[in-house]
Residue, then its C-alpha position, 0 to 999 in steps of 0.5 A: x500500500x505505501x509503496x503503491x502510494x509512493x509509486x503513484x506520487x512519483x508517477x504524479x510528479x513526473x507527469x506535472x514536471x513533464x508538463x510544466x517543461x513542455x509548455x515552458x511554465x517550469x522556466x517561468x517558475x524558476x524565474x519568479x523563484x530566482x526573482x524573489x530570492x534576489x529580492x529577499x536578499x539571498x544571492x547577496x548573502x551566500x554571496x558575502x559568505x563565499x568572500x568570507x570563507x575566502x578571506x579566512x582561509x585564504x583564495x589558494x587554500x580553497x576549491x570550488x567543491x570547498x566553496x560549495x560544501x561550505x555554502x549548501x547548509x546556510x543556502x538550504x538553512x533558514x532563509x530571508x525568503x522564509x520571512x517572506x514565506x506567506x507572500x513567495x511561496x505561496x505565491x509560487x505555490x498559487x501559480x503552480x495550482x492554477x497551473x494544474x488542471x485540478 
């Protein structure tokens, strides 16, 4: 049964994504998402942080892959946007239901 569940769950989300690249619709979210973490200021701040680890540890002692295991916790961690969680998300949310033909 949950296996079942699960299944059907996989099989919903590849036929919405499917259908949001097929009509563009999927780009146009990742935009309006792109758009309103610039706005809440998350770009900048991972952006302050990559310097920061830089000037710590100095631009020869560190890698991309360094960069990148060092910014992933406080990029996916508590964010601007999720103060602004009601009006993005939901907005993102509101976009994709209307989306759907339910």
């Amino acid at each position: 049964m949950v296996v079942s569940k699960m299944n059907k769950d996989a099989q919903m989300r590849a036929a919405i994504n499917q259908k949001l690249i097929e009509t563009g619709e999927r780009e146009r979210l990742k935009e309006l998402l792109r758009a309103k973490l610039i706005e809440c200021g998350w770009k900048d701040q991972l952006k302050a942080h990559c310097k920061e680890v830089i000037k710590e540890k100095g631009l020869e002692h560190v890698t991309v892959d360094d960069l990148v295991a060092e910014i992933t916790p406080k990029g996916r961690g508590r964010t601007p946007l999720q103060n602004y969680l009601g009006t993005s998300v939901s907005s993102l949310g509101r976009a994709i239901i209307a989306y759907l033909p339910l």
